[in-house]
C-alpha angles and dihedrals in degrees: 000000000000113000106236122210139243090038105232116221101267089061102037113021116029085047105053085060102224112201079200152335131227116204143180140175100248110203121196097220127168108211122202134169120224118225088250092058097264114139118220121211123187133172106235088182140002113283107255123201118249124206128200104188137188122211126207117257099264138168130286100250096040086046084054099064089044086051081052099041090052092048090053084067081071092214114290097344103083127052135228148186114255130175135174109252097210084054114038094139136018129301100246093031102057102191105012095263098119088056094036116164091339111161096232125192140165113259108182131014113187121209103269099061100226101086126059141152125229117206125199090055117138109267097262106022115157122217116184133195104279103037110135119215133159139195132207125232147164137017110318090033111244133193121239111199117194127169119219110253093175118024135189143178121261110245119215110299091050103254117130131237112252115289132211114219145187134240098032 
């Protein structure tokens, strides 16, 4: 068999059998000081997650085909499906059954690129700072991932308040 990238969950994740994952949002920002005391910040490149995961204790042989699965990465060059454990689904929706197979878009994205809205979402739904959601996009398809920074609850016709993301 061919090995397929990105792994999806199922192949990757699920199987390397993480205890937890620790993530944040990295930026590549250069830094310099005006001669009046300003501060200048710039982006040199887009801000990129970074996990830090824990595995079970596990036996020698299955620890050996994770060994084997993470070295397929082949460092940075391959991509992969990772999620945190601790929050696979939505605050205020443990387990996902509240959203169930809902069909969700995004239906606004200001200028800014920080707010949007996302429609097909349950009326009520609540979305809290934290929540973690993602989108694909592109060819070859790619996976955006964004945590919620301001949250809100869906009012009937199942278009969200404004949110707030990052990255943006």
């Amino acid at each position: 068999m061919t090995l397929s990238f990105p792994f999806a969950v199922a192949t990757f994740a699920d199987v390397i059998r993480m205890s937890s994952v620790k993530m944040q949002l990295i930026a590549d920002q250069q830094i310099s000081g005006l001669g009046g005391g300003k501060i200048v910040v710039a982006d040199l490149a887009p801000k990129y997650w970074e996990f830090e995961v824990a595995l079970i204790n596990m036996d020698n042989a299955y620890m050996s085909q994770v060994q084997a699965l993470i070295e397929a990465l082949d460092e940075g060059i391959n991509d992969f499906y990772l999620y945190d454990p601790r929050r696979a689904y939505p605050a205020a929706d443990w387990g996902g059954t509240r959203l169930g197979g809902a069909t969700v878009q995004i239906a606004s994205l200001a200028g800014n690129n920080k707010e949007l809205t996302l429609k097909g979402l349950p009326n009520g739904y609540v979305l809290s700072p934290g929540d973690l959601f993602h989108f694909d996009f592109g060819t070859p398809t790619k996976r955006a991932l964004h945590r919620i920074v301001v949250g809100g609850i869906v009012p009937p016709g199942g278009v969200s308040p404004t949110l707030e993301v990052r990255p943006h």
